[in-house]
C-alpha positions as CSV (number, residue, x, y, z in Angstrom):
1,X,-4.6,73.2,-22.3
2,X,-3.2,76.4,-21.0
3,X,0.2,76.3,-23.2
4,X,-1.8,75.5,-25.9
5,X,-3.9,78.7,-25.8
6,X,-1.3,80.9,-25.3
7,X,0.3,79.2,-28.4
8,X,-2.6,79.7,-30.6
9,X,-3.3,83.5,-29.2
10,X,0.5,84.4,-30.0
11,X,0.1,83.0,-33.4
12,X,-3.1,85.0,-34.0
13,X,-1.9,88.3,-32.0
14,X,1.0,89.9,-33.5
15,X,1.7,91.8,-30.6
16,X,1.6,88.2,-28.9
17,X,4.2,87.2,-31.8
18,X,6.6,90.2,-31.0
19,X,7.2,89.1,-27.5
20,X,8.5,85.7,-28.2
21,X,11.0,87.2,-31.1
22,X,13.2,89.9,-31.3
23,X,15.1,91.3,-33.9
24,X,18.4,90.5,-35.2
25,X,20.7,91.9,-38.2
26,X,19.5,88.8,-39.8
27,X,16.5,88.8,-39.4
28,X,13.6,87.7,-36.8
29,X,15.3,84.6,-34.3
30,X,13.3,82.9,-32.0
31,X,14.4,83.2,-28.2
32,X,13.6,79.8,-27.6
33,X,17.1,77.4,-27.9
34,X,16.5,73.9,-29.7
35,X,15.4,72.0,-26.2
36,X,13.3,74.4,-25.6
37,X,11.5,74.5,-28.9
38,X,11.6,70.2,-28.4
39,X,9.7,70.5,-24.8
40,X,7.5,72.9,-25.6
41,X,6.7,70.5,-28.6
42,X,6.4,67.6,-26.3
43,X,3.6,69.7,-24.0
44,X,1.8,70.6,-26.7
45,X,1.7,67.3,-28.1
46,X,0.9,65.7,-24.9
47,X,-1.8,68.2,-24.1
48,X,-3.6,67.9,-27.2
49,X,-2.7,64.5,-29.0
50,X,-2.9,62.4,-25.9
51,X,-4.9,63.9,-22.9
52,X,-7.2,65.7,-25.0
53,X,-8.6,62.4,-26.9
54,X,-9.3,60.9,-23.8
55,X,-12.9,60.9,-22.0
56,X,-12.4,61.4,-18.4
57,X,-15.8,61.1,-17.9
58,X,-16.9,58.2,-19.2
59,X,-13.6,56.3,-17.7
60,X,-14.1,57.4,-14.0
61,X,-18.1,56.1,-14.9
62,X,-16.8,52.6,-15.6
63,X,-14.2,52.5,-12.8
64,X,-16.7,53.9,-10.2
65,X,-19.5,51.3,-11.4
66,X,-16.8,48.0,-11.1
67,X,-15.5,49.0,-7.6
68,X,-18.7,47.9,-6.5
69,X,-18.9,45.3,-3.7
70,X,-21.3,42.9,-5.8
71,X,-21.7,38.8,-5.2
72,X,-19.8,38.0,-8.5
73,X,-17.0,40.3,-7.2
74,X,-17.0,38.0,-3.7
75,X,-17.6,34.9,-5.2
76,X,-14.9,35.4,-8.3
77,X,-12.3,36.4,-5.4
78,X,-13.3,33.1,-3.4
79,X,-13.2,31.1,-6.4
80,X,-9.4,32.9,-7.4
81,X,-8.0,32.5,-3.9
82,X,-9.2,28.5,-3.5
83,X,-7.5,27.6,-7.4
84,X,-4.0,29.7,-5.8
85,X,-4.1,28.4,-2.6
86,X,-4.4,24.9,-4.2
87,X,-1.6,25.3,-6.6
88,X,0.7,26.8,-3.7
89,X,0.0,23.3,-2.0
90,X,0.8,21.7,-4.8
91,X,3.6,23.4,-6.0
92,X,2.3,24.0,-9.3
93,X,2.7,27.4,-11.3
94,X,0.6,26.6,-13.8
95,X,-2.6,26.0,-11.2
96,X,-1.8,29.6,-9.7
97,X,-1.9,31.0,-13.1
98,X,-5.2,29.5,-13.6
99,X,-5.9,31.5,-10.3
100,X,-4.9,35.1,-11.8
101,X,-7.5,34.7,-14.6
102,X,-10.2,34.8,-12.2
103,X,-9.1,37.3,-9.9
104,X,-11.1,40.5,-9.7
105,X,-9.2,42.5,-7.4
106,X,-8.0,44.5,-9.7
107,X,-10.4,46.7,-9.9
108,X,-11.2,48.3,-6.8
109,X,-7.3,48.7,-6.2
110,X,-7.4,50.9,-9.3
111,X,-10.8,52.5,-8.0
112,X,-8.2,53.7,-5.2
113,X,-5.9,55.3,-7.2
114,X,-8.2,56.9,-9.2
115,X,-10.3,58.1,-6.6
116,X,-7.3,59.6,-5.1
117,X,-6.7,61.1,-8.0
118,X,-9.6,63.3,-8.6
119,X,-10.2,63.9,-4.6
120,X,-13.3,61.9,-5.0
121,X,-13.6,60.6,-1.3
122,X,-16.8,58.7,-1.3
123,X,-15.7,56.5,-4.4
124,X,-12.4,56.0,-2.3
125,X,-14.4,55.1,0.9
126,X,-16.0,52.3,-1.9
127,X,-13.2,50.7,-3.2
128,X,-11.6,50.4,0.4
129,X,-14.5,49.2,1.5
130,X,-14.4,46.1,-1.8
131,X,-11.0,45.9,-1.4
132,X,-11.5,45.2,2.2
133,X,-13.9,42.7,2.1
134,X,-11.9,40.7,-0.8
135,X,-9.1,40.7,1.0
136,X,-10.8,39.0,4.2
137,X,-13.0,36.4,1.7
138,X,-9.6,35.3,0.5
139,X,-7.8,35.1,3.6
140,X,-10.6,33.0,5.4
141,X,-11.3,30.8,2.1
142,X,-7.8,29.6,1.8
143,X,-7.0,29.5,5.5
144,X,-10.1,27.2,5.6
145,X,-8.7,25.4,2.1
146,X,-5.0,25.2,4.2
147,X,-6.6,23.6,7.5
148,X,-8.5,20.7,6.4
149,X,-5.6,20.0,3.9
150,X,-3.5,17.0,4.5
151,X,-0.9,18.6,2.6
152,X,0.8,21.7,5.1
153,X,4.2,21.3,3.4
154,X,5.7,24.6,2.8
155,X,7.0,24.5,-1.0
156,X,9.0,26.6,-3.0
157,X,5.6,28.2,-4.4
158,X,4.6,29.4,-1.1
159,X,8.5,30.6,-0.2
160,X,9.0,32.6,-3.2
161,X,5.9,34.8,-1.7
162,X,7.9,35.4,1.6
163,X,10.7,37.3,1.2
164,X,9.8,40.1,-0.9
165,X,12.6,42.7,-2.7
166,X,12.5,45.2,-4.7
167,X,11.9,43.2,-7.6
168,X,8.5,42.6,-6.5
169,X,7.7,45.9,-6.3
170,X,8.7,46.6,-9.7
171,X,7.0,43.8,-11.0
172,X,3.9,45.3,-8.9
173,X,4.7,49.2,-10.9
174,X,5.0,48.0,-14.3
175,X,2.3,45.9,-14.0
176,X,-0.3,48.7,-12.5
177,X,1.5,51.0,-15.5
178,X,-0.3,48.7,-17.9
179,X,-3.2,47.9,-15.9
180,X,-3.6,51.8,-16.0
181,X,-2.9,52.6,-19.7
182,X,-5.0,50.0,-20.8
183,X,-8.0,51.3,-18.4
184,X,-7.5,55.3,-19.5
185,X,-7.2,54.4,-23.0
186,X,-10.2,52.0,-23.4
187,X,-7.6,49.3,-24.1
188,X,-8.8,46.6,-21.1
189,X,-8.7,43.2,-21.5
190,X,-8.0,39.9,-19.6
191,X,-4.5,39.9,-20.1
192,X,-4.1,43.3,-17.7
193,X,-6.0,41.8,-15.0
194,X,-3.8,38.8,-14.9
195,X,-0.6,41.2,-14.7
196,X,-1.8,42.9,-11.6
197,X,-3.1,39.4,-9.8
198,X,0.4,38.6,-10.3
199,X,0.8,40.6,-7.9
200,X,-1.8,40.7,-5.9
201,X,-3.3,37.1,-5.2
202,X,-0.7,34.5,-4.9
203,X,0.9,36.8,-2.0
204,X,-2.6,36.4,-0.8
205,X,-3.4,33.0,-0.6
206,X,-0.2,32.5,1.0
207,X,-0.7,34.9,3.7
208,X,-3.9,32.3,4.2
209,X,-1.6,29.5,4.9
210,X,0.3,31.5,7.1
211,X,-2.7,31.9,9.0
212,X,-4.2,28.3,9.0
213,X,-0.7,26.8,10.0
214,X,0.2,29.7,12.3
215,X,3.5,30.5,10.9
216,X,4.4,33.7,11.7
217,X,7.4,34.2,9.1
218,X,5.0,32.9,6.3
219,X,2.1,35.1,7.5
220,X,4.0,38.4,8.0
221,X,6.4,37.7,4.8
222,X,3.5,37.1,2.6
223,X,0.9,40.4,4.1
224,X,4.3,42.8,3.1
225,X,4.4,41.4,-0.3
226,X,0.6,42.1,-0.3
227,X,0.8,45.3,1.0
228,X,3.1,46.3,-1.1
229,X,1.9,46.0,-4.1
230,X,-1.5,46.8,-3.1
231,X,-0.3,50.4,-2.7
232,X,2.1,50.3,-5.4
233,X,-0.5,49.5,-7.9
234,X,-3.1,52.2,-6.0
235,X,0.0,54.5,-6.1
236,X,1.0,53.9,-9.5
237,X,-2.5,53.9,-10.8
238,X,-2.9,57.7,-9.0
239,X,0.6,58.8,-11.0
240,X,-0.9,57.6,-14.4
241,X,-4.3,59.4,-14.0
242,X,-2.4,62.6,-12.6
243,X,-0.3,62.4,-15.8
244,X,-3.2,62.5,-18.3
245,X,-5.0,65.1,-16.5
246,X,-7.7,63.9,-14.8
247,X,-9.5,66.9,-13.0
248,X,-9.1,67.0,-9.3
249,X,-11.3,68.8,-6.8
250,X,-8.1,69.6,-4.6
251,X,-6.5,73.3,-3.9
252,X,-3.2,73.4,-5.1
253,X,-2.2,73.5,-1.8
254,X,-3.6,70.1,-0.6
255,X,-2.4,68.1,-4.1
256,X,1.5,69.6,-3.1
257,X,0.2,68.0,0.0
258,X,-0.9,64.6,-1.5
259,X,2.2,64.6,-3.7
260,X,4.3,64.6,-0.6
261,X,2.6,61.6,1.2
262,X,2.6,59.5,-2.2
263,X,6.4,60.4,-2.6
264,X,7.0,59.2,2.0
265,X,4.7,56.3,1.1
266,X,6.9,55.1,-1.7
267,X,10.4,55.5,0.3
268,X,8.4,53.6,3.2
269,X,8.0,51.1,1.0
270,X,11.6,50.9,-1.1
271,X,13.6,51.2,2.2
272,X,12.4,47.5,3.6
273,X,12.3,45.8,0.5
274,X,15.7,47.2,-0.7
275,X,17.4,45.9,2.5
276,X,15.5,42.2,1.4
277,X,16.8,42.7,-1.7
278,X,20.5,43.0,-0.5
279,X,20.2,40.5,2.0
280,X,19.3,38.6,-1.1
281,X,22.1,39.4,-3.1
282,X,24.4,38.9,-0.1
283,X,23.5,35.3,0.7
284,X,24.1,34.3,-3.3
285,X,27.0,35.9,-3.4
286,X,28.5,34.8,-0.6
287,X,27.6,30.5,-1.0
288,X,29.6,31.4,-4.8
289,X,32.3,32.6,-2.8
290,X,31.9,29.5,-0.1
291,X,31.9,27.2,-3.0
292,X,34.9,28.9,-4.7
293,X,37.2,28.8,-1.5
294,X,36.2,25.4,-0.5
295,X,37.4,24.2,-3.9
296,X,40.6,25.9,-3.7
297,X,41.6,24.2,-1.3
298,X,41.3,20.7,-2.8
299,X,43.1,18.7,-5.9
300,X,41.5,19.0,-9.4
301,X,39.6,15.8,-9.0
302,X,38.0,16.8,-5.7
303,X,33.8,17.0,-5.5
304,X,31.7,18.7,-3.1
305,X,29.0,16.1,-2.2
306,X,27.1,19.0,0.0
307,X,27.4,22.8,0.9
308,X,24.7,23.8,3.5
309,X,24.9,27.3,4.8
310,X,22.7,28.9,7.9
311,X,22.5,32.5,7.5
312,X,20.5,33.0,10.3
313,X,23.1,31.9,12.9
314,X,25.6,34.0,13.8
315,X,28.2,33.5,13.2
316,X,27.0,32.2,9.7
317,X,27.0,28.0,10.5
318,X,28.8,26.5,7.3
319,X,28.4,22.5,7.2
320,X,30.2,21.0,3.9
321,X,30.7,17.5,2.7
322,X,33.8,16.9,0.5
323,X,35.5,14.1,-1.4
324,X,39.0,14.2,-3.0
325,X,41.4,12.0,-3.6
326,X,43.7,13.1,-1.0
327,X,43.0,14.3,2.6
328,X,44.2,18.0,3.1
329,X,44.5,18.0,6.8
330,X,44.6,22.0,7.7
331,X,42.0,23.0,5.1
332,X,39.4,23.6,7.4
333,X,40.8,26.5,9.1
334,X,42.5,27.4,6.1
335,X,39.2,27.9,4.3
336,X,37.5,29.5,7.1
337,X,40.1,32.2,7.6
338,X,39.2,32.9,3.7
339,X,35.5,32.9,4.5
340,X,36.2,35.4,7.2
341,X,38.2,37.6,5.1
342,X,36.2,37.6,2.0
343,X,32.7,38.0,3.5
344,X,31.5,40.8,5.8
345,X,30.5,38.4,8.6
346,X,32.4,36.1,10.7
347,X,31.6,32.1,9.8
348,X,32.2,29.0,11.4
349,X,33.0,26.1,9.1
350,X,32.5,22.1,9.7
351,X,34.2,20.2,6.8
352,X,34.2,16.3,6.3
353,X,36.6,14.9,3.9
354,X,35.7,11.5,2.7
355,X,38.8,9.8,0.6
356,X,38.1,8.9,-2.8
357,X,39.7,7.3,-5.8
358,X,42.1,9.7,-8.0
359,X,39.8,10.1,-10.8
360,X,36.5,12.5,-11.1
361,X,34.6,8.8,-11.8
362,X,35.7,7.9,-8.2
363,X,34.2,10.7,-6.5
364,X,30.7,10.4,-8.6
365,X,30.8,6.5,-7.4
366,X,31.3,7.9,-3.6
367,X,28.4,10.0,-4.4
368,X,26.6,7.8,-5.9
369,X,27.2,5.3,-3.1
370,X,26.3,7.8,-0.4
371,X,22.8,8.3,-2.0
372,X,22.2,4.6,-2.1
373,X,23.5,4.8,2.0
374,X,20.8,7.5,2.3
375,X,17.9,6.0,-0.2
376,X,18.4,2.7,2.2
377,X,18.0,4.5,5.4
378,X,14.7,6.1,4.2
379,X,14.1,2.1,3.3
380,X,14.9,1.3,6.6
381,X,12.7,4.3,8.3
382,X,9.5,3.1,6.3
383,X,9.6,-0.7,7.2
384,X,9.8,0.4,11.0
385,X,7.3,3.1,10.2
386,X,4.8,0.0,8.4
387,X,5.9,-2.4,11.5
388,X,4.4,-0.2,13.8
389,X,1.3,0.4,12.3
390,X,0.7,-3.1,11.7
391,X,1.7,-3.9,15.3
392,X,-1.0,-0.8,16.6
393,X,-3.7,-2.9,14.3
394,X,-2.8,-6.0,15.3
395,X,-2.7,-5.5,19.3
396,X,0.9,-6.7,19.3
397,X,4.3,-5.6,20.3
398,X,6.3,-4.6,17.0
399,X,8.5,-7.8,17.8
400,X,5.6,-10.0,16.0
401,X,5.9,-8.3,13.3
402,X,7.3,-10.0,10.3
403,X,9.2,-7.6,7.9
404,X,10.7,-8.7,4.8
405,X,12.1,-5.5,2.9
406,X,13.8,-7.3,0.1
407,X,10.6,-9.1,-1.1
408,X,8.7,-5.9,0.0
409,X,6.6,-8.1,2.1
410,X,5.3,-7.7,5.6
411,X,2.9,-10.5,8.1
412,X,1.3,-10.1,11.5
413,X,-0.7,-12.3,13.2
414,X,-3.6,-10.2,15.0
415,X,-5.0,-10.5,18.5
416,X,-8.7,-11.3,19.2
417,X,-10.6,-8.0,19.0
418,X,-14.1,-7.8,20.8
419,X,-16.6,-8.0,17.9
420,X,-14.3,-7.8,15.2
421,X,-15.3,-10.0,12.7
422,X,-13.5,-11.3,9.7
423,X,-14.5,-9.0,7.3
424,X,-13.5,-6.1,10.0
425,X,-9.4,-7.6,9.6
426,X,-9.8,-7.8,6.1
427,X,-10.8,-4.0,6.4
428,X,-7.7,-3.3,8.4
429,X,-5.6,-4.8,6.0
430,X,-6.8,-3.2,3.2
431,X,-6.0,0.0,4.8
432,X,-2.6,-0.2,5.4
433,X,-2.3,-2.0,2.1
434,X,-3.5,1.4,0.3
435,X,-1.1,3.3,2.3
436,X,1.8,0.7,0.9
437,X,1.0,-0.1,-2.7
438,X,4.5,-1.7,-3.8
439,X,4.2,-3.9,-0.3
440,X,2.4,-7.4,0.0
441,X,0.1,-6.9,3.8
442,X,-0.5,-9.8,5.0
443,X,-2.8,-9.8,8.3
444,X,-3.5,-13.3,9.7
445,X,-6.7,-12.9,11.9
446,X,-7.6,-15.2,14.6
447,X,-10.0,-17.9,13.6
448,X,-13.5,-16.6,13.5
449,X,-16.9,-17.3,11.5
450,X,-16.9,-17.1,7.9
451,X,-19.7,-14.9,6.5
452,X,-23.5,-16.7,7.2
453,X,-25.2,-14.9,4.3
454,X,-24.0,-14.5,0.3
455,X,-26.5,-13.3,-1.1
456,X,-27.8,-13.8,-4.7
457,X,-29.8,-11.7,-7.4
458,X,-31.9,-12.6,-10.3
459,X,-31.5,-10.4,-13.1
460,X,-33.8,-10.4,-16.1
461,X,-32.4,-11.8,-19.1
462,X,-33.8,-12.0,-22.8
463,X,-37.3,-13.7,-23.3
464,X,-37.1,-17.6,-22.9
465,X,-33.6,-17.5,-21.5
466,X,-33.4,-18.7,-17.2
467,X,-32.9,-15.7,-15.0
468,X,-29.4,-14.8,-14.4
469,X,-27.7,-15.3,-10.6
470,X,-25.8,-12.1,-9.3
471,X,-24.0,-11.0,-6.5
472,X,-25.8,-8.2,-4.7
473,X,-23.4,-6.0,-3.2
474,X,-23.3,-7.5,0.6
475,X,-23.1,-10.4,-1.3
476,X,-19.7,-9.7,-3.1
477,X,-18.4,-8.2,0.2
478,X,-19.0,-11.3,1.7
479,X,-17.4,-13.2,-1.0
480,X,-14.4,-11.0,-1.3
481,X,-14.6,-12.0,2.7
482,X,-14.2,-15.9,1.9
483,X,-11.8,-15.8,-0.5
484,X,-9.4,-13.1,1.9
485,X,-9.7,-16.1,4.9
486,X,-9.1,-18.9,2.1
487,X,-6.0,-17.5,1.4
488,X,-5.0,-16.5,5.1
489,X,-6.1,-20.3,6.4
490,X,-5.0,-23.7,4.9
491,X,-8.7,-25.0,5.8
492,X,-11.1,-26.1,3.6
493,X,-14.9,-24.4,3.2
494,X,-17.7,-25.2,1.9
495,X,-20.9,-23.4,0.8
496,X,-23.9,-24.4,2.1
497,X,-27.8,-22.9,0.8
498,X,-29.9,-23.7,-1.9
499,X,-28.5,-25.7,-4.8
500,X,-28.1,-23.2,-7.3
501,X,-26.7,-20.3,-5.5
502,X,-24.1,-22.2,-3.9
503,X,-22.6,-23.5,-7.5
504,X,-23.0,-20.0,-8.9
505,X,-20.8,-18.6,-5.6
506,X,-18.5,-21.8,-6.0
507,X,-18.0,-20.9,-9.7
508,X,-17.3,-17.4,-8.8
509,X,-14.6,-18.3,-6.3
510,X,-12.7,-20.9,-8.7
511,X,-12.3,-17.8,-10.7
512,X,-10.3,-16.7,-8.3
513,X,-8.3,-19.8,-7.3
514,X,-10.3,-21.2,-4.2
515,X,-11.4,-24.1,-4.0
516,X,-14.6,-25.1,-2.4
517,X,-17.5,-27.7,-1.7
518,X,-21.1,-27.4,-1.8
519,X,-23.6,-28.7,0.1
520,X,-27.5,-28.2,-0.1
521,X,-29.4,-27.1,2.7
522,X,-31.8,-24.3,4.2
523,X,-32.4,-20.6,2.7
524,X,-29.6,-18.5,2.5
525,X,-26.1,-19.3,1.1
526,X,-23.5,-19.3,3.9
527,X,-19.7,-20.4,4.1
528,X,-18.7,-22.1,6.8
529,X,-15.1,-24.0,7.6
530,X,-15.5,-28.3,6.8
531,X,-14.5,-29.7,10.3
């Protein structure tokens, strides 16, 4: 506003006019050179075009009023951290994006910047104070979410949060830039919010997991990212509002002062994340070159099955599998001399050669072959894993187990338990049947009564018509019961109880192939084994 007054008083003043030009023998020139002329253009446009058509006033009223620590704002974080934290778990991007639409932590972040920016302390005391209490709903939600989970895997969702670079905190700066813009120029809408919880709450909920699992590496990699661009975004947001002239309360001194600690804050932050991002850089660049050198040293037809690398050993630990069509016998030193002299630290190779035919098809069967190798020892690993349940439920040494793993097909014959009756095997089968769905369980129980009571329903049926017989529900248990033990014993049973109920049960259970008799006698239907 200043340059703009004295540029309207020089054009009104000709004594203001004869100090900006001076005489020539052509005439009046301007002292100003062209760049000159161009930047003082710029001010003045920025000045008047841009700050001057925005209400500072009624913007700072709106941030103030949503940094607020309100129950939607708690609940809306909550409800934002749980969706993320669930679609970390799952692995599933388009879960955690669901996430960002809810999350309302971008508000008070901004309330920081702002708040900064005009020296208004008590409305930064606020939004810490929101920001504070977010941050600890969200943590304590998903490290709840994490710890009753069944699922503690750590997936490539969760890793991609724990290693920030300096990517991230660009992604973190251009997304507060818009979050900003948008806010000043009465441009907000969902869209912004979800740039900044890009940012914000995925690195969040994965600092939860951290917590719940006690993983240190997870924990602490996920809080940087956090940190980071929680302050970038506060940082960037106190830039923006700087630029278009938001009024400060601050001497000039103690804004040269706040400049200062902005401008340590950010190189606190870049010198970290840039030595991430080269370690990064170095590791991707460096398994290209392992790759390269390793297929140097083999024929044309030659196929690396597997290239692991462990960067945090040191010397790097390089473990490769290869097959080619012809052995090279010195190419393991060979290739780790070049590792050594191509790459700035020292590695230790261990290379296994596996002879192949002489064509590229020959090396895919090898491959092809070894997967089958592996997919069968994963085979192997579950029928032991299914024998030993089995043998736990049973009460019997693994031995008696019967494992068939081509017909998918396993058979124990179970121990007398105290108490246990047949419907309590049955039970047990049926949960390591669930846990096995493409396997046949079979658990052979020791003989045992069959169920005493099947009990029987009459359920009203259209005027004139005999009530209808149905199962109640301990009734088709104990059915289901009968016809389990049918199929477990080659003994014949028969249903004894009133007339009608026991043809309606022995109707029922020729549905499902088993054969009974039926004999009448006393008040409730029960099954019992024909001596």
């Amino acid at each position: 506003m200043h340059l703009a007054t004295l540029d309207n008083r020089s054009e009104e003043n000709p004594a203001g006019a004869a100090r900006i030009a001076e005489p020539s023998a052509g005439g009046v020139r301007s002292r100003r050179t062209p760049f000159s002329r161009v930047v003082f253009s710029l001010q003045r446009y920025w000045l008047q075009d841009v700050i001057g058509t925005v209400d500072q006033a009624e913007v700072i009223e709106k941030r103030r009023a949503e940094c607020s620590l309100s129950e939607r704002y708690l609940f809306m974080t909550a409800m934002s951290a749980g969706i993320a934290v669930l679609g970390l778990l799952l692995s599933s991007p388009a879960v955690v994006i669901g996430a960002m639409l809810l999350s309302p932590l971008m508000d008070p972040i901004m309330g920081l910047g702002f708040a900064l920016a005009i020296g208004d302390y008590h409305w930064l005391r606020q939004s810490a104070r929101s920001l504070a209490w977010g941050t600890i709903v969200a943590i304590g939600l998903t490290a709840l979410v994490v710890f009753v989970s069944p699922i503690k895997t750590i997936t490539p969702e969760i890793v991609a949060r724990t290693e920030p670079t300096l990517f991230d905190l660009f992604v973190a700066l251009f997304s507060a830039l818009a979050g900003a813009y948008a806010m000043i120029r009465g441009r907000y809408g969902t869209i912004v919010g979800v740039a900044i919880a890009t940012a914000l709450m995925p690195p969040l909920a994965t600092v939860g997991f951290g917590f719940a699992t006690w993983n240190w590496t997870v924990f602490s990699g996920a809080l940087l990212l956090y940190v980071t661009n929680l302050i970038t975004i506060a940082l960037t947001a106190w830039a923006m509002a700087r630029a278009y002239g938001f009024r400060t309360s601050l001497t000039a001194r103690q804004s040269n002062f706040q400049n200062l600690a902005v401008f340590a804050v950010f190189i606190a932050l870049i010198i970290p994340l840039t030595y991430s991002l080269q370690q990064i850089v170095f590791q991707t660049n460096a398994q290209r070159i392992m790759r390269a050198e390793i297929e140097d040293a083999f024929v044309r037809d030659s196929e690396i099955f597997r290239l692991d690398v462990d960067f945090r050993a040191d010397p790097i630990l390089v473990s490769s599998t290869v097959y080619t069509p012809t052995l090279q016998p010195n190419a393991e030193a060979e290739i780790e001399r070049a590792f050594n002299a191509r790459l700035s630290r020292p590695a230790q190779l261990s290379l296994t050669q596996l002879q192949v035919g002489t064509s590229a098809t020959a090396a895919q069967a090898a491959q092809l072959s070894a997967a089958r190798a592996n997919e069968e020892q994963r085979e192997i690993a579950r029928a032991e894993d299914l024998a030993k349940r089995l043998a736990l439920v049973a009460g019997v040494p693994e031995s008696d187990v019967t494992i068939d793993r081509t017909r998918r097909r396993a058979m124990v014959r179970a121990q007398r338990l105290e108490g246990a009756s047949l419907a309590a095997y049955r039970a047990l089968e049926d949960r390591i049947a669930q846990t096995e769905p493409d396997w046949t369980i079979e658990l052979l129980p020791p003989m045992s009564d069959l169920p005493d009571r099947i009990g029987f329903e009459a359920r009203e049926v259209e005027e004139g018509e005999e009530p209808a017989l149905v199962l109640t529900d301990q009734g088709r248990d104990a059915l289901d019961t009968v016809a389990w033990a049918s199929a477990r014993f080659n003994v014949p049973i028969v249903l004894v109880g009133p007339q009608q109920d026991a043809e309606r049960a022995q109707e029922l259970l020729a549905q499902r192939g088993v054969a009974v008799s039926v004999e009448e006698g006393g008040a409730a239907l029960r099954a019992q084994w024909r001596p």
